[in-house]
TIKE-470379 format. One line per 2 residues: number of its first residue (from 1); their letters; for each residue y, x, z of C-alpha. Coordinates in pm, whole numbers. Example, Ala and Ser with C-alpha at 12.3 -4.5 7.8 and 13.67 -1.06 7.14 Angstrom:
REM residues 2
1> AS> -450:1230:780; -106:1367:714
REM end
This chain:
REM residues 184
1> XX> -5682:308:-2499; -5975:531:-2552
3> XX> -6050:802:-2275; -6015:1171:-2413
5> XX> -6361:1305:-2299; -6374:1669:-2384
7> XX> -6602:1969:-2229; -6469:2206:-2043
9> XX> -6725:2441:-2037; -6724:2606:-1705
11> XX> -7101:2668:-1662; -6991:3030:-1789
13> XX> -6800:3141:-1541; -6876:2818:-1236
15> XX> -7122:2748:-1041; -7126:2408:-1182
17> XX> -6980:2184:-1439; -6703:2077:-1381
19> XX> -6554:1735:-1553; -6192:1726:-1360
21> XX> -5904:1901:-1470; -5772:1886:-1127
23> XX> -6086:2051:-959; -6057:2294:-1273
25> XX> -5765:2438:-1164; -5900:2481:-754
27> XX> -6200:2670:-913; -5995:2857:-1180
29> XX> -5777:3016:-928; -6069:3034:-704
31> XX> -6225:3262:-917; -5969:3464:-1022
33> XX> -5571:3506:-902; -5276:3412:-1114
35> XX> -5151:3752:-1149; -5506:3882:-1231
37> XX> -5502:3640:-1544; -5142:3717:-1611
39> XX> -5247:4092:-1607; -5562:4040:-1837
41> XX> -5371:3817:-2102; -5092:4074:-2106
43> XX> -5294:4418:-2162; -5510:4229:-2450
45> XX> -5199:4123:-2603; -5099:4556:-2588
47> XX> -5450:4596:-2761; -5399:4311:-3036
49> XX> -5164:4589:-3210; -5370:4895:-3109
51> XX> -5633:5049:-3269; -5845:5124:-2977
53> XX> -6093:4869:-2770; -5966:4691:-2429
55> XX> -6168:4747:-2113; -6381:4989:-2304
57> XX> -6560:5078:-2001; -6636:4714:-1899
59> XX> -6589:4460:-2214; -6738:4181:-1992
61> XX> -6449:4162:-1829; -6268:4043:-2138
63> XX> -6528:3805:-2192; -6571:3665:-1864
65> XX> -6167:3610:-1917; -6201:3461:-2263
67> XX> -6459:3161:-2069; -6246:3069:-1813
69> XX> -5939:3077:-1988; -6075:2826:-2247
71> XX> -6188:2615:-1946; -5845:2662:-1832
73> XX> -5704:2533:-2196; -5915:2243:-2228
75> XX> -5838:2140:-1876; -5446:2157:-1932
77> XX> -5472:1945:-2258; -5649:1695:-2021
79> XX> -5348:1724:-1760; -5102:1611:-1993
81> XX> -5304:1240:-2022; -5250:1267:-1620
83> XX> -4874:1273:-1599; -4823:908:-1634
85> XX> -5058:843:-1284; -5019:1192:-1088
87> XX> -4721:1363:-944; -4672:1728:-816
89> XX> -4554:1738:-418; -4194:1786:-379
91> XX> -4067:2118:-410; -3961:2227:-128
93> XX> -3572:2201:-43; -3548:2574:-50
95> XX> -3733:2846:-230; -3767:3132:-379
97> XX> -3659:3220:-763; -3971:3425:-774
99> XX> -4214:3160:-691; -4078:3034:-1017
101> XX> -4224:3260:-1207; -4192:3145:-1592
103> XX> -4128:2866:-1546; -3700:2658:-1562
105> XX> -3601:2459:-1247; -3706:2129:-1467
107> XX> -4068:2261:-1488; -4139:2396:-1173
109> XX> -3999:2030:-1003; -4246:1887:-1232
111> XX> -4535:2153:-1382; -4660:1867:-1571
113> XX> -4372:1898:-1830; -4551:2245:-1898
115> XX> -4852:2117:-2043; -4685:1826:-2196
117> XX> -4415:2051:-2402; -4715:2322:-2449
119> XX> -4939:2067:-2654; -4615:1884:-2815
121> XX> -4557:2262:-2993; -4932:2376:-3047
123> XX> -5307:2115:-3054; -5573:2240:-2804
125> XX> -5736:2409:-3134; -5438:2637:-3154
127> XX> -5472:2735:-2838; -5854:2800:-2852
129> XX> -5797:3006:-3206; -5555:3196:-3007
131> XX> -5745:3326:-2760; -6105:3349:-2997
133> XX> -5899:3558:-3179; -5695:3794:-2928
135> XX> -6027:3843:-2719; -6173:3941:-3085
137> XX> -5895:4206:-3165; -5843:4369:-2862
139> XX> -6225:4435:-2889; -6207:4573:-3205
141> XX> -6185:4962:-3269; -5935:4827:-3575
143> XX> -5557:4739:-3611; -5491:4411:-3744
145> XX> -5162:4255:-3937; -5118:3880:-3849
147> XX> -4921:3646:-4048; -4931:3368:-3782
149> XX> -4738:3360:-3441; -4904:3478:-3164
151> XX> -4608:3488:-2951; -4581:3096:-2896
153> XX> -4894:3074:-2779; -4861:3369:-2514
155> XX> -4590:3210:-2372; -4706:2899:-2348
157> XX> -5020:3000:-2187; -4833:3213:-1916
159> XX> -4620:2903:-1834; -4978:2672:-1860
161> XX> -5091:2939:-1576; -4773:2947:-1358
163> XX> -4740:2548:-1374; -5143:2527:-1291
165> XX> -5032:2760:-980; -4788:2555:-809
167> XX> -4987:2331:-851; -5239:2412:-676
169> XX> -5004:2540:-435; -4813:2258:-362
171> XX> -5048:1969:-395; -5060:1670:-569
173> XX> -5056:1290:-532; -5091:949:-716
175> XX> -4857:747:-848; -4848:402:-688
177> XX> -4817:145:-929; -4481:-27:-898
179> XX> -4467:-389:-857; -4254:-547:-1188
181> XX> -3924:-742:-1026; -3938:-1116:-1167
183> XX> -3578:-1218:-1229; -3531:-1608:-1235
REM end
């Protein structure tokens, strides 16, 4: 089976470049906070359907977003090539709804389900003309009428963010191969 190599382009907004998903998401949320990104994604959506310009006072914000979110993107399409080999921690036996965020009880015991339903509904290039094109609008002085569903991908990409959080939170470890019984 041929290895997926893609970029994900994180000399933007990294110090380096980064080739792991896994040390993606430790310098993703290093840079910025899950509820900063939640925050961001949410007012561009508001200025998709306005006529008025996001961040007008500092538009490099949006941008700065728009880089490591598509980091972010690419690295989540990678994750869900890792599922077979890498496990989240256990959840803990008791926790909070909240820490949940998004996500269903199903997901958050196993974020990689996330990425792996995410892609099954919309390809990486979805995703990337998704957010090329809601960074674009909510620049634009101009309202816009779309006849293709921006809602999916939101959603998805707020679930990608809370499933990237725990984690990062909770850790993660390899799957030991297991030894194939030989019945006689």
């Amino acid at each position: 089976m041929k290895k997926t190599k893609i970029s994900l382009e994180t000399s933007f907004w990294a110090l380096d470049e980064i080739e792991n998903p896994f040390q993606l998401i430790n310098a993703f949320f290093n840079y910025c906070t899950v509820d900063s990104y939640k925050n961001t994604l949410s007012e561009i959506m508001l200025y998709v359907y306005k006529a008025e310009v996001c961040k007008k006072d500092h538009p490099g914000d949006v941008f700065d977003f728009h880089t490591a979110v598509k980091s972010f993107i690419r690295a989540s399409y990678l994750l869900t090539f890792k599922a077979k080999k890498w496990k989240v921690k256990k959840a803990p036996e008791q926790w909070q709804i909240m820490s949940q965020a998004s996500l269903n009880k199903e997901e958050y015991e196993d974020p990689f389900l996330v990425f792996q339903k995410a892609f099954d509904c919309k390809t990486l290039e979805e995703y990337e003309f998704f957010l090329n094109e809601i960074v674009h609008v909510s620049l634009s002085p101009y309202k816009e009428q779309f006849d293709y569903d921006l809602i999916t991908p939101h959603i998805y990409l707020v679930k990608m963010l809370d499933a990237a959080q725990v984690m990062s939170e909770r850790g993660l470890k390899k799957i030991k191969n297991k030894p194939i019984d030989n019945p006689e």
